[in-house]
C-alpha beads as a LAMMPS data file, in Angstrom:
LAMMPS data file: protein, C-alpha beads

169 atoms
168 bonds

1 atom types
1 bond types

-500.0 500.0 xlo xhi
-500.0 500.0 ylo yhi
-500.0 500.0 zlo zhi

Masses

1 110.0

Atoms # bond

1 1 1 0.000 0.000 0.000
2 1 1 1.113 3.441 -0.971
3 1 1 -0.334 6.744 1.105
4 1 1 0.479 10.334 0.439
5 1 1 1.703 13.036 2.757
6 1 1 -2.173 15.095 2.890
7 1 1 -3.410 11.751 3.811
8 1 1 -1.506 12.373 7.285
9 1 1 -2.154 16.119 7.787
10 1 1 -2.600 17.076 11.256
11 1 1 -3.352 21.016 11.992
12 1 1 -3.415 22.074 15.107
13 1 1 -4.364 25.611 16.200
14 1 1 -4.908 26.948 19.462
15 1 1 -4.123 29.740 21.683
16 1 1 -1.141 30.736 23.884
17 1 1 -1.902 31.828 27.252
18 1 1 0.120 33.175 29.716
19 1 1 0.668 29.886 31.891
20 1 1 2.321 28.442 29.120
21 1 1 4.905 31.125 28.824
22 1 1 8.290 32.211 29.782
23 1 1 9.042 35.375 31.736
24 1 1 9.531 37.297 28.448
25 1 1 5.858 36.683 28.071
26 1 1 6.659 33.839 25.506
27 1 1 5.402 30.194 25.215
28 1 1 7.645 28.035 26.625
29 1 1 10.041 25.900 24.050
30 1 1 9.228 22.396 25.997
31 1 1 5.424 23.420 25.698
32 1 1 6.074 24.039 22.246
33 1 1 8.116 20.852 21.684
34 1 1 5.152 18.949 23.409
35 1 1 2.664 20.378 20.857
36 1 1 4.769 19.671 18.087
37 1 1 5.377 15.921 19.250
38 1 1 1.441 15.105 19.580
39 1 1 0.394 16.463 15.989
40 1 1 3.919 14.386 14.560
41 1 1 2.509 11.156 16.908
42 1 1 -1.031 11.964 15.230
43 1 1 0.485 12.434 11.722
44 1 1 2.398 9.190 12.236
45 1 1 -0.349 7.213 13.692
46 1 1 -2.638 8.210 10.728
47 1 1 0.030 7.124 8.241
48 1 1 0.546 3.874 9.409
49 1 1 -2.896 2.635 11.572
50 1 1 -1.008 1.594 14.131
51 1 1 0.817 2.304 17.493
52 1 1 3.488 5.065 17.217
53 1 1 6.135 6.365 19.106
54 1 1 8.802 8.763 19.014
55 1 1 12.117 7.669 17.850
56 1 1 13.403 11.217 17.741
57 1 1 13.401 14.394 17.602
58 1 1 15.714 15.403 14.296
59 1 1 15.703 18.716 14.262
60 1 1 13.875 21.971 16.113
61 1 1 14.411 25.316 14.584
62 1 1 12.959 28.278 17.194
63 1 1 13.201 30.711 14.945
64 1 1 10.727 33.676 16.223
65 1 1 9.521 33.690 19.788
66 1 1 5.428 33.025 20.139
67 1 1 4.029 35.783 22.297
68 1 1 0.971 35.143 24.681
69 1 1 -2.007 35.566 22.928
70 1 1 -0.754 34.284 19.438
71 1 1 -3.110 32.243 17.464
72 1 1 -0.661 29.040 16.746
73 1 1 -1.359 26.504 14.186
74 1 1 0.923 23.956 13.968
75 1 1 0.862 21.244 10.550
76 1 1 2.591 18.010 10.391
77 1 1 2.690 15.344 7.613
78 1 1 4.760 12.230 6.771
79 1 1 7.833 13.313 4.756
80 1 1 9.067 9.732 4.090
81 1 1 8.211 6.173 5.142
82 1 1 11.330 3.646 5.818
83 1 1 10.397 -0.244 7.139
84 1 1 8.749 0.887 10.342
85 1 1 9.809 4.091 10.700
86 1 1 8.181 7.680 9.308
87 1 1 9.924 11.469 9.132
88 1 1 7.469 13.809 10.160
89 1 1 8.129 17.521 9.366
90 1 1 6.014 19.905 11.065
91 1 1 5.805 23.294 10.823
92 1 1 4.422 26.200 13.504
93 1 1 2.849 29.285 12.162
94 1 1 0.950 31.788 14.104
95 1 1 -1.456 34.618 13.149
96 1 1 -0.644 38.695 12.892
97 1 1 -3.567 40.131 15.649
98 1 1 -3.953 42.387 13.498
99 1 1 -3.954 41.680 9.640
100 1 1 -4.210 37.670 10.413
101 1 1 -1.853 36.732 7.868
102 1 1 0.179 33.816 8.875
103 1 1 3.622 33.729 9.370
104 1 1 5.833 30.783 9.524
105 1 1 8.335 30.618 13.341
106 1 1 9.295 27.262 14.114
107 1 1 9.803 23.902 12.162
108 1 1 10.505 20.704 13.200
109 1 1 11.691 17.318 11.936
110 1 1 10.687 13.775 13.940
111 1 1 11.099 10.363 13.704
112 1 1 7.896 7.980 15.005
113 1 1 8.383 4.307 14.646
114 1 1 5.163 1.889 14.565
115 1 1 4.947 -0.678 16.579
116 1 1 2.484 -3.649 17.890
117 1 1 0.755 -4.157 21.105
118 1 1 4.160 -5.071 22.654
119 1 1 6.475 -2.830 21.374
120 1 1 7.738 -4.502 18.475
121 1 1 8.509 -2.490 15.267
122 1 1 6.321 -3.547 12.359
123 1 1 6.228 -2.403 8.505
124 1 1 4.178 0.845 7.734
125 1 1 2.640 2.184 4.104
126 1 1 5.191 3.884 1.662
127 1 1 5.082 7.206 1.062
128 1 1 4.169 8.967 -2.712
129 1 1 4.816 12.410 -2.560
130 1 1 2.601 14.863 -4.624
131 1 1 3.907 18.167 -4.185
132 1 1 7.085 20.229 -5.217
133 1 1 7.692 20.417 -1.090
134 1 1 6.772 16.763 -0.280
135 1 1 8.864 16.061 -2.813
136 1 1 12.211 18.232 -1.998
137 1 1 11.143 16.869 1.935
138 1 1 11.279 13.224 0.866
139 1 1 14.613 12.939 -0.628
140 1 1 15.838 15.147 1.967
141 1 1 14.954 12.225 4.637
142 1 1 17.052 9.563 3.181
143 1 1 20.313 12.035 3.822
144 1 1 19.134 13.037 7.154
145 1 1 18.804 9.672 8.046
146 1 1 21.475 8.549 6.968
147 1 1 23.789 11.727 8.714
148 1 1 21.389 10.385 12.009
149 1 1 22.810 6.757 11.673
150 1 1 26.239 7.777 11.321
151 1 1 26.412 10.244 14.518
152 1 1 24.636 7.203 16.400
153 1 1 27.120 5.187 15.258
154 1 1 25.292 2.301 13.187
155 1 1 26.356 3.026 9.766
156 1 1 30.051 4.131 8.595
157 1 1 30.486 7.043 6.439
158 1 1 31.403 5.298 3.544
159 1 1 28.217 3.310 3.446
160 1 1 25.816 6.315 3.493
161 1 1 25.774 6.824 -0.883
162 1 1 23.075 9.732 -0.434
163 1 1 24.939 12.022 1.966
164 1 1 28.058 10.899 -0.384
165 1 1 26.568 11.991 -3.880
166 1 1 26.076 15.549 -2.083
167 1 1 30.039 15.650 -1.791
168 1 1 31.726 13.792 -4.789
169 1 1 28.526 14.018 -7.252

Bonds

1 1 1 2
2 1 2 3
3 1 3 4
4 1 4 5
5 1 5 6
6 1 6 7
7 1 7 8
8 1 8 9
9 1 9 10
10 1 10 11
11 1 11 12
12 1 12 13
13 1 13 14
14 1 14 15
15 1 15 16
16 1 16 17
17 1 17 18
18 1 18 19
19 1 19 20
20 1 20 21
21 1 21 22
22 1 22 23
23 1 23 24
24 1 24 25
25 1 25 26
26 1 26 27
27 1 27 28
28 1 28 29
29 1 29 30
30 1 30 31
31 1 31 32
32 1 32 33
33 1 33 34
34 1 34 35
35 1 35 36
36 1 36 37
37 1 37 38
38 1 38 39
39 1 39 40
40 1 40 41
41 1 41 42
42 1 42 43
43 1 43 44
44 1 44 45
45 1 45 46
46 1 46 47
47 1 47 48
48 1 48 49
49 1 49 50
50 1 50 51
51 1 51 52
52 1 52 53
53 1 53 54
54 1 54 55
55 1 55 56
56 1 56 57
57 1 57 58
58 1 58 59
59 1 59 60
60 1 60 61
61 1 61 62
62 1 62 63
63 1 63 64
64 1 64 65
65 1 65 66
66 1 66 67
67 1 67 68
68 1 68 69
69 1 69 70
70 1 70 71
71 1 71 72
72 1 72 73
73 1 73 74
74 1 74 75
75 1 75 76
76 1 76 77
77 1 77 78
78 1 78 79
79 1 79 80
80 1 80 81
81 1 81 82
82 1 82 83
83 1 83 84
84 1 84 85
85 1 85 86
86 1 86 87
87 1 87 88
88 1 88 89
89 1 89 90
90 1 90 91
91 1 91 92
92 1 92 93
93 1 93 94
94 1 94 95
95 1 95 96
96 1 96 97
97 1 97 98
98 1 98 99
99 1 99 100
100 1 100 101
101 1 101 102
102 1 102 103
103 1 103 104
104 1 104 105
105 1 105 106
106 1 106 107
107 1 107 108
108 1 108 109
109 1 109 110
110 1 110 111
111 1 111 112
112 1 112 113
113 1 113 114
114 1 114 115
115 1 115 116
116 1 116 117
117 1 117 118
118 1 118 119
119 1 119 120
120 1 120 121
121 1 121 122
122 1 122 123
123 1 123 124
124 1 124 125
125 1 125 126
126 1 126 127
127 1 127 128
128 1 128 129
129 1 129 130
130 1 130 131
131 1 131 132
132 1 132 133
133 1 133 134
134 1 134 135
135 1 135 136
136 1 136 137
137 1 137 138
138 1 138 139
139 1 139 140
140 1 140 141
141 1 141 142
142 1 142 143
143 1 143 144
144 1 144 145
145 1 145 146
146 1 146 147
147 1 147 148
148 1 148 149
149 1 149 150
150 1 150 151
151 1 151 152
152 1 152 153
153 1 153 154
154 1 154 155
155 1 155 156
156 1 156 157
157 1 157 158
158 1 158 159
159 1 159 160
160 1 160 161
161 1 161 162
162 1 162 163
163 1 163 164
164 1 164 165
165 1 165 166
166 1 166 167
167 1 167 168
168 1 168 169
């Protein structure tokens, strides 16, 4: 079976309020990171129909803080499907108060593996992507996971060929 990124779309949007922020009257990064991780789990889970958990978290960009009172939407799909395991890229936007155009301040990157009822890692869907960005995301996961097995130590440099072609050609 073959699935497409939309199929997986989670969107999140709520509200910050001011017992999830910082003193500088931000939202807190680990409340952030929470968020994030639920709408990845849900984009995961809907990918594959099964139990998911988090693997890891790839990457975290806090670009732009998110002031109390923001309106915060927060989208994750499925950038790439391995054996059990999925990418998930999310991406955190939040509303101007006044105009209401969107603006994007945080991204993510995650790794959710499926699993059964005891814990075991089991095959989920392939991935098709559709889109220009689902595309450039989905050939972008083989490198990063490759780079990811490499600084965990199980695979050597020399056997990672994607993050090689981006060096020799």
């Amino acid at each position: 079976m073959v699935k497409t990124p939309k199929e997986s779309l989670t969107i999140f949007t709520d509200i910050v309020l001011p017992g999830e922020s910082n003193q500088l009257g931000n939202l807190f990064g680990g409340e952030l990171l929470a968020r994030m991780d639920r709408a990845c789990s849900i984009a995961a889970r809907r990918h594959s129909h099964a139990i998911v958990v988090t693997a890891s978290v790839n990457h975290v960009a806090f670009n732009n803080a998110v002031p109390i009172g923001s309106v915060m939407t927060i989208e994750a799909k499925v950038s790439r499907a391995f054996k059990s395991s999925m990418e998930i890229y999310v991406d955190v936007w939040i509303e101007d108060r006044e105009s209401q155009e969107r603006s994007k301040v945080n991204e993510g990157i995650y790794t959710f593996v499926a699993v059964d009822k005891f814990g075991k890692p089991i095959a989920v869907p392939q991935l098709e992507p559709e889109t220009v960005l689902e595309k450039e995301r989905y050939e972008g996961a083989l490198r990063r996971k490759q780079l990811s097995l490499i600084l965990s130590g199980k695979m050597k440099p020399a056997d990672a060929d994607e993050l090689r072609k981006l060096f020799i050609g």
